[in-house]
C-alpha positions in Angstrom: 0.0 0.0 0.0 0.9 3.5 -1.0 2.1 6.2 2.1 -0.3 8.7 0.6 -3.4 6.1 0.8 -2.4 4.7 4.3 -2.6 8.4 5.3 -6.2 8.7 3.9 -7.0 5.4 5.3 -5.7 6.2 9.0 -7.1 9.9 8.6 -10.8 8.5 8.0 -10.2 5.8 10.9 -9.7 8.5 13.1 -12.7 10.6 12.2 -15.0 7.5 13.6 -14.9 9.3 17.2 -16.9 11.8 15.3 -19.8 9.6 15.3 -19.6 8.6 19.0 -19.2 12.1 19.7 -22.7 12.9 17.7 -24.5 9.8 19.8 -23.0 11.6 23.2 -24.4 15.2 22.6 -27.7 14.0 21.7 -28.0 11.9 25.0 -26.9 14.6 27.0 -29.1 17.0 25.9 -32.2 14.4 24.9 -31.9 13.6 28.9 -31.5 16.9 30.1 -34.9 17.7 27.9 -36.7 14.8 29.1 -35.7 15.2 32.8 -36.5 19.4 32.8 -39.9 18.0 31.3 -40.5 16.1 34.6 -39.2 18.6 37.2 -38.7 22.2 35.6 -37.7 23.5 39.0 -34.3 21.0 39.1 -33.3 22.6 35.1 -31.6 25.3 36.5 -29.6 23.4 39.0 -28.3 20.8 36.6 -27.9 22.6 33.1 -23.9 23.7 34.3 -23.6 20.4 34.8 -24.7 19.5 31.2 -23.0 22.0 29.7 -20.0 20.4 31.3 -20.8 17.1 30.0 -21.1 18.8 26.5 -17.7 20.7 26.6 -16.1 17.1 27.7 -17.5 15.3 24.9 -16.9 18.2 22.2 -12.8 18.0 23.8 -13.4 14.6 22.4 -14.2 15.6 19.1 -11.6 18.2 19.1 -9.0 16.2 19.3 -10.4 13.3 16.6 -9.9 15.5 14.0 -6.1 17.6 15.5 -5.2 13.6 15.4 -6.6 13.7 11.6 -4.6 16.7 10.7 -1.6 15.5 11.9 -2.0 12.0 10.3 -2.6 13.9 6.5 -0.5 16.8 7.0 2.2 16.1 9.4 3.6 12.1 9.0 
């Protein structure tokens, strides 16, 4: 196999976390919807933790694609 296609190849591989990170932000939010739904008065209590959760798994996301980056640009 060519350097350039194994670059491709392990640049795409790396982008899978992408998905994972889709399914995570959805939960967190979908439950955070579902749980202000059955007690609006908690919302306000927990929503710094969710944002929290959400800047955790968005780090994730962030560093999927610096490891992308460096695999086409860098090696």
């Amino acid at each position: 196999m060519e350097a350039e296609a194994a670059k491709l190849i392990g640049a795409g591989l790396a982008t899978i976390a992408l998905a994972g990170v889709g399914i995570g932000i959805g939960n967190i939010f979908g439950n955070f919807i579902a749980g202000s739904m059955r007690n609006p008065a908690a919302a306000p209590k927990v929503f710094g933790n969710v944002l929290l959760g959400f800047a955790l798994v968005e780090a994730i996301a962030l560093f999927a694609l610096v490891i992308a980056m460096l695999i086409l640009f860098v090696f």
